[in-house]
Structures are given as C-alpha cells and as structure tokens.
N, C-alpha and C positions, 0 to 999 in steps of 0.2 A: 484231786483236780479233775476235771471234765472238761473235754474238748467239745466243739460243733465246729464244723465247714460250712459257712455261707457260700456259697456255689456262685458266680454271676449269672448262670441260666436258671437258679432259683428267684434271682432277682432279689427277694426278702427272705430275709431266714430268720425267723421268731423264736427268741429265747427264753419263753415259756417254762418250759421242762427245765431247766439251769439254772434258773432265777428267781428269788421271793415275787411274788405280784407287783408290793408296790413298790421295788427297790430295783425296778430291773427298765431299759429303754426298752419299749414296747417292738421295734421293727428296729433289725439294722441289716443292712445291707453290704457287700462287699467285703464281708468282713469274717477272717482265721480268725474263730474264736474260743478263747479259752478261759476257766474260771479256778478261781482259789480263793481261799478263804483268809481274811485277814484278822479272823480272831484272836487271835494272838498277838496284833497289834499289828499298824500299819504301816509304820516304818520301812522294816525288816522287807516284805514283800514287794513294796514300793521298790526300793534301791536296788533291792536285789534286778525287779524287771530293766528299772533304769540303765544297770549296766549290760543286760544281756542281748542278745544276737537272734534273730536279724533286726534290724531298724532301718528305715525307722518303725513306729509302733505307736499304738494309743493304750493308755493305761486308762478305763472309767471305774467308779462307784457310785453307791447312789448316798442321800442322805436324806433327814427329814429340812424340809426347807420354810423358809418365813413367808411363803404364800406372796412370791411378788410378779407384778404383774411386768415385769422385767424382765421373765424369763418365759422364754417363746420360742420357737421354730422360724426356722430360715425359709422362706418360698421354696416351695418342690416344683424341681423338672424333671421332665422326661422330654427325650426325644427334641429338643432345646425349646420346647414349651412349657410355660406354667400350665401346669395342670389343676392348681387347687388353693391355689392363694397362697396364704402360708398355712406351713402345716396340719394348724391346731390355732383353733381361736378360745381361749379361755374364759369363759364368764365366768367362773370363779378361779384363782391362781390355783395351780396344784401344789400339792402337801410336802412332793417329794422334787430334790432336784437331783439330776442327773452331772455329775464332774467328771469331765475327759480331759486326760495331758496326753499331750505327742510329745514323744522323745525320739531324738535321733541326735545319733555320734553322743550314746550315754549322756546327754544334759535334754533340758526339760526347754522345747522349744515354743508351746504353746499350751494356754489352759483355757478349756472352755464352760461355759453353764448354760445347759440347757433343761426345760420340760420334759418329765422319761415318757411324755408321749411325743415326740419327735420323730421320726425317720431320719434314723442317721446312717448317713453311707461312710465307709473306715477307708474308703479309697483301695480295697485290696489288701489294704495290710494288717499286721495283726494286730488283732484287739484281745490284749489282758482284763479280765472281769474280778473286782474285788470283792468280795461278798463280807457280811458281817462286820462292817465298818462301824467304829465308834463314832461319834459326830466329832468332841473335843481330837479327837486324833486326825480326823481329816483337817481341822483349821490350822492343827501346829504344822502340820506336814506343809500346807497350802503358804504357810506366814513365810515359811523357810526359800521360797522364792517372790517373795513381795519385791518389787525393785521400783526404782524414781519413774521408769517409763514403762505403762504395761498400755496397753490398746484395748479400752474399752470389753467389752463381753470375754477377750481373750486375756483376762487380769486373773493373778490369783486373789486379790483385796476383793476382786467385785466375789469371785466362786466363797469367799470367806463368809461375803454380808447376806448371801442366799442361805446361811443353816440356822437353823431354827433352834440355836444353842448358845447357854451364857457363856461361851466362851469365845463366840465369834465378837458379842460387847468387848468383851475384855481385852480382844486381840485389837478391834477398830479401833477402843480409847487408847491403848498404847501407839502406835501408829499415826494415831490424830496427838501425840504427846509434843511437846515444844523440844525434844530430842531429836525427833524426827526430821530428814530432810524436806524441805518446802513442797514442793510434789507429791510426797507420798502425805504430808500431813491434810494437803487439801483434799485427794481424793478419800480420804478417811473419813474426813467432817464429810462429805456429799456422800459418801453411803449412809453413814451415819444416820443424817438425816432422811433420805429416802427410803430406806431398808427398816432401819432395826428400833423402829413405834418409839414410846415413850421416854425409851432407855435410850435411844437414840437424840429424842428430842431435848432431854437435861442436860446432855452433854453440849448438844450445841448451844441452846441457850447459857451453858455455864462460859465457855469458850467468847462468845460474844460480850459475858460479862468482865470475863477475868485474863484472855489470853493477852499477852504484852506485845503480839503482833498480828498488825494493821490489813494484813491481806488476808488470816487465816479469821478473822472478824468480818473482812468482807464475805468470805467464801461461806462463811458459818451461817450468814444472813441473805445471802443467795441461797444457798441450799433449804433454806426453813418455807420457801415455796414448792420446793416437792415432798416434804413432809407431811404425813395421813396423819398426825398427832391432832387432834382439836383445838388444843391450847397455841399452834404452832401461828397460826390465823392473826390471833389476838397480840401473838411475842412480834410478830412482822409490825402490825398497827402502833405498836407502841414504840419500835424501832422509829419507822415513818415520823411518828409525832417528835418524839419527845428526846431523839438518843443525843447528845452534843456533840458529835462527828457529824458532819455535813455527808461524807460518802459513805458512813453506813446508813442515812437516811435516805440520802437517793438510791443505797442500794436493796432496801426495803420495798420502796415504792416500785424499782422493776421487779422484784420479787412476786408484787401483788398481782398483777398480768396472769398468773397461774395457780389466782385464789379470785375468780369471778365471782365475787358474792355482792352483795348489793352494800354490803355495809361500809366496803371500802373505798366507795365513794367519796363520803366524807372526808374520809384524810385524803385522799387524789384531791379534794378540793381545799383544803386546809393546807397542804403543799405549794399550792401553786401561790400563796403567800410567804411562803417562807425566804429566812431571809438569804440564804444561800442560791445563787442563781445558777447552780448544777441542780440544785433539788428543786428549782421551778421549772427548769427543762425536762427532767426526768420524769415529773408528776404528769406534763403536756404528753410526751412520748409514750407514758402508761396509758394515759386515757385514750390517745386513740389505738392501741395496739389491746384494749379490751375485746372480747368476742360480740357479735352480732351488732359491732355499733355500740354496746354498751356507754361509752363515753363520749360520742357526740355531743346528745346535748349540752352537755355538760361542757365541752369545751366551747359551743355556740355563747352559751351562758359566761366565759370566761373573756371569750371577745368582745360582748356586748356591755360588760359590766368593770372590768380590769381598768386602774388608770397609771398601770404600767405598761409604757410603750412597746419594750421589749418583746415580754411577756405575749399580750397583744399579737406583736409580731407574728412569733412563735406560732400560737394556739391559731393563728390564719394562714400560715404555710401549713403548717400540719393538718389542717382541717380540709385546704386543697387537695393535697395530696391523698385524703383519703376515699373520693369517688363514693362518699355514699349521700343516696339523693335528699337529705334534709339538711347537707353541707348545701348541696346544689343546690337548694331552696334558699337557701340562708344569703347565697353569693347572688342569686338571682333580686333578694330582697334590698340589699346595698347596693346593689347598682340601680335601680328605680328611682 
C-alpha cells in the first residue's frame, strides 16, 4: 500500500506516481490519500474500507467505460467564481470512467461517476484508491447496492451502465426483469437504451414487444429516443404508425422531438389523422416543440387544410403560442 498527503496549501496533489495513466483521476484535491491493490478481488478490500475508521471517507476506482457522453465534470470554483466552465469538455467521450462511494457510519451513502479527467476535491477526507480492478467485479459489487430510489449521477445502476463490459448487459437485463420492482425496472430499460448500443437496443425493442406491463412499454419507448442504435430511429416510426396502443403511439411521437430528422415528418403528419385524439394532440405538440421551427410549416399546413375542428383548434393555439415570425405572417394573413 502507498500513501500521498494532498496538503490544502498544495491545493492539487497529482497522483501520477501511484496510479496507472489511464486508470487514475488526473487532479484531486483536498484529499488523505491512500492506494491498494484489489487484485485479488474486490470485495474483500471494499468491506473491509467500508467498515473501517475514520469516516466518513470516499472509496474510488477506475474502469474501462462505454464512451458516454453522460459522464462530465461538475463547474469549478474557486474563490466563489467559475473559473472555467465545466471541467472538461469532451469531443470525444473518454475510454475510462472514474467510480467514487462515500461511506460513513460503515454503509455506502453515495455513489458517483465521473470523467478521470475531473478535478475532484474529497472535501479533506480520506480517499481509499483501488488499483487492479476487474470490470465484472466492480458491477457485482455496484448491483449489491441497487435500490428503488437512487438520484440520478449518484446511482449505482447509472455507475453499472458506464462499463464497457458484458456483464453490465447482463446485470441491466436482470434489473429491467418483470421481477424487478417498478422503479428500478424503468430506470433499467432508460440506461439500457441510452448507455449500452445495440445490445441495449434488442432488449428494449423485445420489452415493447413482449413485456405484460403497460408502463415499462411506455418507458421502453420513451427511452428509444435517446438511443445511438440506428435502427432505434426506424422502431420509434413504426411505433408512431402502426403499434395498437393509442399511448405507446403518442408516446413514440414525443419521443421523436429528440430524433430531428427530416423523415419524421411524415408520421408527425400521418399522426395528426389518427384516430385516437391523444395521438392528434401529441403529434400538434411534437411539431412545434421541433428545433429551429422545424414544424411550423407544417402545422400552418394543418390549419389551412384539416376538416377537423378540434384538431384545427389545437394546431392554432399552438402555433400562437409559438412566437415564430411565419406563425406571425400566417395570423397576419387571416385576419386581411
């Protein structure tokens, strides 16, 4: 084991010399630091810190990760000013991610994931460093505090769906399983789909096909909009058109709001016939919640041609309320 003192009048103490290059946070700050090797497997040293004295304390390691652009740095200050935006702007995701738990009073109070190029300050306290971490051993260790309520970035599910290993699949399809309580099964399917590419995307297209409950089918098809899968695009459109649930049609259609391509036009406008009048509203509310105006027209085109009143309606509130000047041209042209 190796120790280093982060000093606060060093300010930053670089653990360099301690640390593999790409498996180490590049700066940390404020932080008793100490390292060991968990070769031998990760459990064992894990519990062991967890029970031990003083705490509270942060336990990290690093692993190899899925490249998502999920994982960032928090804004740095100094002096109670941002100094530099956030951290670290990635144009391409990095390879490795960084896993930190706080424990205190021996239980695991908080888990986080971040970029190992972060500046991370430990708040003064001490920091345990894991070296030689297996991947599949970090996700069993992480699954073993999965719980119904975790807080976004500070989840073990989300630090599961950052590693770059089939066993984080295997852990999320379990977890996304019809065993599973409702909570932890939705946030499963939404890593699922944003996190973990193709093998992610089967699963939820299978789920939407076959699962026997109606809200983890909604969530399957919410989720397929922040899916990087190619195919993911195509499974939404055909949701849209063709599914015989009224609500996972209209939940296709806001789904497409975060798939601006030109093609999905079409069904926005193929929608706004349909015969369910949740899924003609929803289609109105997708088009103008498109970027740059993208569905104006298109709903101008809805107004002027519709011989449903409702509908109608609709697509002319909505069109007021959106302040862009070929709406204001259009209102200008009706009342002449």
């Amino acid at each position: 084991m190796t120790r280093a003192l982060c000093l606060p009048a060093a300010a930053i103490c670089l653990v360099a010399a301690a640390l593999p290059l790409a498996a180490q946070p590049k700066l940390l700050m404020n932080a008793n630091l100490d390292t060991r090797s968990a070769g031998a497997g990760l459990e064992a040293p894990f519990r062991s810190l967890l029970t031990a004295s003083p705490q509270p304390a942060w336990i990290g390691w690093a692993v190899p990760s899925v490249r998502s652009y999920n994982m960032g740095c928090e804004y740095v200050f100094r002096d109670g000013q941002s100094v530099s935006g956030q951290g670290v702007v990635h144009l391409e995701p990095p390879d490795h991610a960084i896993i930190i738990v706080r424990v205190d009073q021996n239980a695991v109070s908080r888990i986080r994931y971040v970029s190992p190029d972060c500046e991370i300050d430990a708040g003064g306290v001490p920091m345990h460093w894991l070296t030689d971490v297996q991947p599949a051993q970090s996700v069993a260790l992480l699954a073993t505090f999965v719980t119904e309520r975790e807080p976004g970035s500070s989840s073990a599910m989300g630090a599961i769906a950052m590693h770059a290993d089939a066993s984080a699949d295997q852990t999320l399809d379990r977890l996304a399983g019809a065993q599973q309580p409702l909570s932890i099964r939705q946030r499963a399917v939404s890593l699922l789909a944003s996190e973990r590419g193709h093998h992610g995307f089967e699963m939820v297209k299978d789920l939407i096909a076959n699962d026997t409950d109606e809200r983890i089918k909604e969530r399957a098809v919410q989720a397929l909009g922040n899916s990087k899968d190619p195919a993911a695009l195509d499974l939404l459109l055909e949701t849209a058109r063709r599914n015989s649930n009224p609500k996972l049609r209209a939940q296709a259609l806001s789904a497409l709001v975060r798939r601006p391509e030109p093609k999905i036009l079409d069904t926005l406008k193929a929608a706004i016939d349909d015969p369910d009048v949740t899924v003609q509203r929803r289609a109105i509310s997708t088009l103008n919640s498109l970027p740059d105006g993208e569905g104006i027209p298109l709903l101008i085109q809805v107004i002027k041609t519709t011989k449903n009143a409702e509908v109608r309606k609709q697509a002319m509130n909505t069109l007021q309320g959106s302040r862009d000047p070929r709406a204001l041209a259009f209102f200008e042209d009706v009342l002449r």
